[in-house]
N, C-alpha and C positions, 0 to 999 in steps of 0.2 A: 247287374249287367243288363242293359237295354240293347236292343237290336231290332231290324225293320225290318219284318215282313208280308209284302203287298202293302208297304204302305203303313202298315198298323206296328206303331209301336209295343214290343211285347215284354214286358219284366218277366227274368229270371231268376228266381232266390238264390244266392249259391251263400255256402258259409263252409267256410276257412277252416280247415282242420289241422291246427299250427303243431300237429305230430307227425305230419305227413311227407313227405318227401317224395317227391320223384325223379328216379333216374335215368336217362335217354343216353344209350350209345348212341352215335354221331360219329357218319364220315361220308363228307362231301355232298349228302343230296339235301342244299337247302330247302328247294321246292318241297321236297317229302317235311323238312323238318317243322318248316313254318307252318303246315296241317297239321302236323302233330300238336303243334305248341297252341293251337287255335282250340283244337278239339279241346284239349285241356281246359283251356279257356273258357268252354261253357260249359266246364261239371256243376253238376249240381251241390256238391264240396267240393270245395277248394283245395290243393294242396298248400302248404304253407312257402314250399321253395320247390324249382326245380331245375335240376342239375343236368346239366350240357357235358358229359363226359366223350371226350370229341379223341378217336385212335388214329389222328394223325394227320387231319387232313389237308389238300393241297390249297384249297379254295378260304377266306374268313370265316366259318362261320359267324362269331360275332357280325360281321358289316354285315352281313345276309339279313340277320334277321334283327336288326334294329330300328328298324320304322314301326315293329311289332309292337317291341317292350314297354311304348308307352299304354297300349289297349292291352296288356299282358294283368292278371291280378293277382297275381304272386310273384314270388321274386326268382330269381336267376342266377344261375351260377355254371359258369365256363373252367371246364378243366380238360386241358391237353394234355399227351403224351405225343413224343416223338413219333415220326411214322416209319417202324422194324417190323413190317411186314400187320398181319392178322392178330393182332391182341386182344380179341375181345374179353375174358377171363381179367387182366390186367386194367382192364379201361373202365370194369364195371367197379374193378376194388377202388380206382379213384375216385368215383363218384361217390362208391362208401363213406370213405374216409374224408371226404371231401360234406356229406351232408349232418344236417345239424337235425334231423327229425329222429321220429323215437320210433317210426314207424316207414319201412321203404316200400315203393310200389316202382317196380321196372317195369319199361319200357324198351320200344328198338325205334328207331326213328319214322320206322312205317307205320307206323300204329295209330288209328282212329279210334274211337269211341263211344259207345250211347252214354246219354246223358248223367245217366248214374251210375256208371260202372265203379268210380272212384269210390263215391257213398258205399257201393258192396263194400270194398275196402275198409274203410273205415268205419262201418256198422259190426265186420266180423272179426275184428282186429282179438288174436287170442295166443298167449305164451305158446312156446314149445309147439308151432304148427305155423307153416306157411298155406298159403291162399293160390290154388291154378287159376288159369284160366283156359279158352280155347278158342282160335280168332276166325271169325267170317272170311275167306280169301276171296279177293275179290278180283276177278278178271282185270286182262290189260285195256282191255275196253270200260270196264264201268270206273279202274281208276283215271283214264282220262277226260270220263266225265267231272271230275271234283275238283271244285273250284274253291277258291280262297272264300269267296262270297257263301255258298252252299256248304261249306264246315261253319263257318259262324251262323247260320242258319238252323242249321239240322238237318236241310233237303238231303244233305248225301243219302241219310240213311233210307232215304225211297229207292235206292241204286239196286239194294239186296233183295235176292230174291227167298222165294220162298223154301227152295232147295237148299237153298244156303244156309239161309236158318236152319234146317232140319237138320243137317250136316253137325251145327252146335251143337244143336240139341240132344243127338245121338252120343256125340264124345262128353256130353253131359251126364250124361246116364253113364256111360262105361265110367265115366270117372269116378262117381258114386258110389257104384258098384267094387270098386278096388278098395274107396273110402271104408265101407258098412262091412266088406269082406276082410278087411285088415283090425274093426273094431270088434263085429258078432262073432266071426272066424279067429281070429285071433290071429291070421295067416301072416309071417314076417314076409313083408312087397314092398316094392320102392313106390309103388305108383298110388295114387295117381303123380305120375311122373312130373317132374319138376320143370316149365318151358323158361327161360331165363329171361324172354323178353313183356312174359305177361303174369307176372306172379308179385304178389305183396308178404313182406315179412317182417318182424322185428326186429330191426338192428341188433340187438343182443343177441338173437337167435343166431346170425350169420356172426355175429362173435366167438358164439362155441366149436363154430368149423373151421374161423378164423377167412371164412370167407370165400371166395375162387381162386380156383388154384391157377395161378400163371402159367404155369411150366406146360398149359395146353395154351400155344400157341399155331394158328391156322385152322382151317373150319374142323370145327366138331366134338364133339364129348366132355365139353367143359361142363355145360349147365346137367347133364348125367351125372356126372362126376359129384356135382353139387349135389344134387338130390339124394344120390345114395349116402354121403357123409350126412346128409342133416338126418336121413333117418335114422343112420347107426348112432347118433346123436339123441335120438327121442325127440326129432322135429319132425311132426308128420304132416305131409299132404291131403289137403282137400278141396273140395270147389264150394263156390254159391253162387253161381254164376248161371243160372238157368232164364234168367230175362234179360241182364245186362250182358254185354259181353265186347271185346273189342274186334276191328275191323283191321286186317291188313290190305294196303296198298300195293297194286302189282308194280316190281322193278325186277330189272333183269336181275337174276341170279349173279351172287357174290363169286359163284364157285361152279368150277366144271367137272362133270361125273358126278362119284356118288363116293371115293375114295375117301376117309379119313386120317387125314396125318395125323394123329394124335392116337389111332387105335390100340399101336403096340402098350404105349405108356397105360391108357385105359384099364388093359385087362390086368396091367399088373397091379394099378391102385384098387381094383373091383377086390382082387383078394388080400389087396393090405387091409379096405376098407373092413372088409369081412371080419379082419382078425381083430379090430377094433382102433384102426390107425382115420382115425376122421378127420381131422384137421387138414389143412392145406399142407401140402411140401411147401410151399413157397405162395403165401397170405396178406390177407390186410397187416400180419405184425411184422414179416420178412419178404417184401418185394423182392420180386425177380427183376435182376437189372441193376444198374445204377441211374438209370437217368429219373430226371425229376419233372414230374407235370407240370404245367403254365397255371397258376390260376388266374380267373378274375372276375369280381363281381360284375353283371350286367345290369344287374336289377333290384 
């Protein structure tokens, strides 16, 4: 991939990791998505496809973003569901079910990147163990600095500050710290906890939970829910994410307060989970719902 800056044409190596998959929930903010789809655009590996798993939205996506798809270098794939309110738990199983890699790394449509974040991914690709991460947030100020020109650049990344990194850095360490306590200790912990929009895993791994659970519909406790099945599961968390890491874009909040509609249901799976019930109530094999996603290739 070639691109210009100051004038100087610059090569960047990227190479194609045809196990890779990525999948992006999607709803309504092109603007955020088409950064996203850019940032990808200049990993240093490639993913082999990546998946537009879209919860309903009122706008195209597809028209949005196809003036893209031809500077795009991987391929594309659009999957809708109706839109019944906050389904995120259900939008991501489509994306599942919907990718053809052997290898998944999620996304949320805000998400930026340095340049090898993906490479982490696919350098520590390992059975029976999913991959965290933990993201830069970045003011509503420095994301209106970032322009379409400045993600295909890399200039964004001058935006972060040095707080901000340390901030990683920190829940880098804590994260570790769960990891080495859960292996030298032997301690049974969910964490380092599982975030659902920055984590890579092997499709088969998300097999044996059968996936996210649906039946959390509206914000909150879905990607929990996840994490503690994959452990009672023997899929453990860890990071390697101490120089690469991804970057959140500020937008106004999905959601008002701090209330979780899904709590009551939560604590009850916390102790079904416990007694060794991991699987999804309602999975990648038993959708909640009858209706059926749009597909369609973009790319």
């Amino acid at each position: 991939m070639d691109f210009k800056k100051n004038n100087e044409t610059i090569q960047m190596n990227t190479i194609t990791d045809n196990k890779l998959s990525v999948i992006i929930v999607v709803y309504n903010q092109i603007k955020l998505i088409r950064k996203t789809l850019l940032s990808l655009n200049r990993q240093s590996v490639l993913p082999a496809e990546v998946v537009l798993s879209d919860d309903g939205s009122s706008c195209d996506i597809p028209a949005g973003i196809n003036d893209l798809l031809p500077e795009l270098q991987f391929n594309v794939k659009f999957v809708r569901q109706e839109d019944r309110g906050f389904r995120a738990g259900k939008c991501r199983n489509n994306g599942i079910r919907e990718c053809s890699g052997e290898y998944l790394v999620f996304f949320d449509q805000d998400i930026l990147s340095t340049t090898n974040y993906l490479k982490v991914f696919s350098d520590h690709q390992r059975k029976n163990s999913f991959i965290v991460a933990f993201p830069v947030l970045l003011s509503e100020e420095q994301t209106k600095q970032i322009t379409e020109p400045s993600v295909r650049n890399g200039r964004f990344l001058e935006l972060i500050t040095r707080e901000q990194k340390a901030q990683m850095s920190r829940q880098y360490v804590k994260d570790m710290f769960y990891y080495y306590q859960r292996v030298l200790v032997l301690r049974n912990d969910h964490r380092p906890k599982l975030r659902s929009g920055i984590f890579g895993i092997f499709k088969s791994d998300l097999i044996k939970v059968d996936g996210f659970d649906e039946n959390y519909q509206g914000w909150g406790n879905e990607d929990d829910d996840l994490g503690r099945r994959l452990y009672k599961a023997g899929v453990y968390g860890r990071t390697e994410f101490k120089n690469e890491f991804p970057i959140h874009m500020y937008h106004k909040p999905h959601r008002t307060g701090k209330e979780r509609v899904n709590q009551d249901y939560y604590l009850r799976r916390i102790r079904e989970i416990k007694a060794g019930e991991y699987k999804a109530v309602n999975g990648l094999s038993n959708p909640l719902g009858d209706d059926k996603p749009i597909i369609k290739i973009l790319k």
